[in-house]
C-alpha positions in Angstrom: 93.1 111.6 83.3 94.9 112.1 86.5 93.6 114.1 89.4 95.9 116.4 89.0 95.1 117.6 85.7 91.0 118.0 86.9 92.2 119.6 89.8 94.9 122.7 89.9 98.3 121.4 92.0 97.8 124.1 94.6 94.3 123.2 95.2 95.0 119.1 95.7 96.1 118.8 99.5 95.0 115.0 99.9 95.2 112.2 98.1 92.4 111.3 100.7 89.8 114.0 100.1 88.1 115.4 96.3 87.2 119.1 96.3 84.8 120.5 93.9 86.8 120.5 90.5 85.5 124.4 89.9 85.8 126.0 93.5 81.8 125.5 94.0 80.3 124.1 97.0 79.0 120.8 95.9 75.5 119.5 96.8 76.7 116.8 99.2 79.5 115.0 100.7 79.8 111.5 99.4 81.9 109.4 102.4 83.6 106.0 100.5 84.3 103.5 103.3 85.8 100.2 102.2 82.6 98.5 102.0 80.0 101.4 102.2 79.1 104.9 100.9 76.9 107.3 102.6 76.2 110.6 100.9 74.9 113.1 103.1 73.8 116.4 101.9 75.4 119.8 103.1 72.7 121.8 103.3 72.2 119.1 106.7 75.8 120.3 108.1 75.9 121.5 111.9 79.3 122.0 112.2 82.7 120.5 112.5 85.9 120.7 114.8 88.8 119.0 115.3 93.3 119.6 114.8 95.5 118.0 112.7 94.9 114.3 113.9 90.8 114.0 114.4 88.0 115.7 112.8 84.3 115.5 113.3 82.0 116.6 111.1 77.9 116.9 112.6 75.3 116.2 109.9 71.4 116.8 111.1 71.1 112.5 111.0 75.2 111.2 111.3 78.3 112.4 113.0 81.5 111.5 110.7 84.7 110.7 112.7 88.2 111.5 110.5 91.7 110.3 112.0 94.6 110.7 110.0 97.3 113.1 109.8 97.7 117.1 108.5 93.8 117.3 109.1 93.6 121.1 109.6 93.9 121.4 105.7 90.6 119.2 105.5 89.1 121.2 108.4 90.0 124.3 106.5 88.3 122.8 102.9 84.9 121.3 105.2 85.1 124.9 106.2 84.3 126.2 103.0 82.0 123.6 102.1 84.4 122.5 98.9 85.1 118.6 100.3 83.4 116.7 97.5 84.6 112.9 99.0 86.2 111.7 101.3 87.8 108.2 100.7 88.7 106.1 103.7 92.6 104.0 102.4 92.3 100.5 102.6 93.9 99.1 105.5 97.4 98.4 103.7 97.3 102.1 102.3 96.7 102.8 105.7 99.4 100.7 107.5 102.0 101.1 105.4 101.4 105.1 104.1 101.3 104.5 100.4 98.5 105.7 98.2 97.7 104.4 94.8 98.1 100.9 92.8 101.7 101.5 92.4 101.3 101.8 95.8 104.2 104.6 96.4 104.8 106.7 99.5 102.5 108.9 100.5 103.5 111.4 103.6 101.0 114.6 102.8 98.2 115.2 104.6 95.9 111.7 105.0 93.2 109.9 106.4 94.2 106.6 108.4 90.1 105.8 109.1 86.3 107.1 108.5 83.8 106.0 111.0 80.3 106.8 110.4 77.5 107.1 112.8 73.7 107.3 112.6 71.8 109.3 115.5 68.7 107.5 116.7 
């Protein structure tokens, strides 16, 4: 079952990014890294800024920086508190601009890299 078939076409705007299925503001944000996850809860949300190339996202314990490309439609969606996940493209998908293991071209909205970073 393809993403597109969970989710409506108009709602989809990333291949990078899941929003709730059903429109709901899910419990918490899972972040997939390449070789982590952290899933941090929204009801710990401070507040987020950012344009089209870099957004940041303040939880109560980590900041969450976002570069990439056509960000303001993820800005919008964090906005609303729909952004289920946020996947971070391996560093090919990321080089190159393809998504998926047929690995075609992507050029929509993307993420090029997810840092994560705990307050002390």
């Amino acid at each position: 079952m393809s993403a597109s078939t969970i989710i409506p076409e108009s709602a989809l705007v990333s291949e990078d990014w899941q929003l709730a299925e059903d429109g709901s503001k899910p419990a918490s944000l899972i972040v997939q890294l390449r070789r982590r996850l952290h899933i941090l809860p929204w009801f710990r949300f401070v507040y987020a800024d950012g344009d089209n190339s870099l957004v940041k996202l303040a939880f109560a314990s980590h900041g969450v920086t976002v570069t990439g490309h056509g960000l303001a439609a993820l800005l919008a969606a964090v906005a609303g508190q729909r952004v289920l996940r946020l996947i971070q493209p391996t560093e090919n998908e990321a080089k190159f601009g393809v998504r998926g293991p047929a690995a075609s071209k992507y050029s929509g909205p993307s993420i090029d890299d997810i840092s994560v970073e705990q307050f002390q």
